[in-house]
N, C-alpha and C positions, 0 to 999 in steps of 0.2 A: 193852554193848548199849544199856545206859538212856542213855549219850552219842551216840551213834550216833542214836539213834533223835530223840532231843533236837536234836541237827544238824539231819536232814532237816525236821523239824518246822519248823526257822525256816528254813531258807532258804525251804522254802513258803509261809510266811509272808511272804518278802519277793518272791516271786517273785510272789507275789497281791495284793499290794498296788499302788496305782496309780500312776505316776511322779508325783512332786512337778510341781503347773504351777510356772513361773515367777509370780511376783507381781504379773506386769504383765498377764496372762493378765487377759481378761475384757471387758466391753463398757464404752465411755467416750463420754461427751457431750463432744464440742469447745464451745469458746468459740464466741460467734456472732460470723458473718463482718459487713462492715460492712450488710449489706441484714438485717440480723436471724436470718438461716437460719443450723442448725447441723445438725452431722449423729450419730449413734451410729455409733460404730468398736470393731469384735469383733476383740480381739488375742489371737491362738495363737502356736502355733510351728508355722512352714514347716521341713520338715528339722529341720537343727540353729540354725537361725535365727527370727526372731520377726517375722511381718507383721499387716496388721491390713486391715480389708475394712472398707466403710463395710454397715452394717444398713439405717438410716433416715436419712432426709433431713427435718427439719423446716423448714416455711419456704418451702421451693420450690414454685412450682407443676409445675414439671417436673423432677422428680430425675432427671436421667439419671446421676448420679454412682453411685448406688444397685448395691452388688455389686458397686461397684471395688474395685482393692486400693491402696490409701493409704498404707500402710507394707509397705515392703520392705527384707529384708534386713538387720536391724539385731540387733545380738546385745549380750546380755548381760555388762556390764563388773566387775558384781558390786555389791551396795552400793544397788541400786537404780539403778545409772548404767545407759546404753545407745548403743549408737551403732555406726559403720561404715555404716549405712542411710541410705535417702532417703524423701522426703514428698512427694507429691504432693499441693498446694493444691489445691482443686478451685474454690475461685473468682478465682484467677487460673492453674489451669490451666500451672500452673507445677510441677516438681518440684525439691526442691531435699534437697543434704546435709544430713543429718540425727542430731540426737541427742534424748534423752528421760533423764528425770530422774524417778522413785518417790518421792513423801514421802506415804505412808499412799492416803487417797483422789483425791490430784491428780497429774496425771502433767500435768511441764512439757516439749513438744515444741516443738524449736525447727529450724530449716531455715535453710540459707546458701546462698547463689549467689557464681560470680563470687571463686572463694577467701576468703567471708568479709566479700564487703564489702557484701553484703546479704542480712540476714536479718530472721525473722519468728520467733514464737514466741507460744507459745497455753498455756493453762494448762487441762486436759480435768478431769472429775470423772469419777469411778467411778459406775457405776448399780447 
């Protein structure tokens, strides 16, 4: 009975407990683009996949970027590695193939076009 009851006890405990975010989960400042503006990007998980929504736009006087989604579809490689997704630039308005790389507070996102034979890459901080 005292096992039994011990049982039920933890699985309610795991069943109350909150899913583990991903590590990448949270809000990031980009590098600024060449005019000085940068923007904060809020990354969750869509489904079973990981996007990221732009919050604020610094710099601009007209964000219309503001409440786009920036990252799509990019999941988890393990390791802190990422990838399968795409990036939409917002100042060239460009989307390109995309992966991203965790090392503590910098998340390196990087984008290709053209199978690789043009890319960009930015180094974001954690806020």
């Amino acid at each position: 009975m005292k096992k039994t009851l011990a049982a039920i006890a933890a699985v309610g405990l795991l069943m109350a407990s909150p899913a583990l975010a991903d590590p990448v989960h949270g809000t990031w400042k980009s590098a600024p683009g060449d005019d000085g503006a940068y923007i904060h990007v809020k990354i969750n998980d869509c489904g079973s996949k990981i996007c990221g929504t732009i919050v604020k736009v610094i710099g601009k006087k007209n964000p219309t970027s503001l409440g786009k989604s920036i990252i799509k579809n990019m999941m988890s490689d393990g390791g802190g590695k990422y990838s399968g997704g795409t990036i939409w630039a917002p100042d060239k308005d460009k989307t390109y193939k995309s992966k991203m790389s965790l090392n503590g507070n910098a998340l390196k996102v990087s984008g290709c076009v053209a199978g690789g034979l043009f890319c960009r890459s930015q180094t974001w901080t954690r806020l």
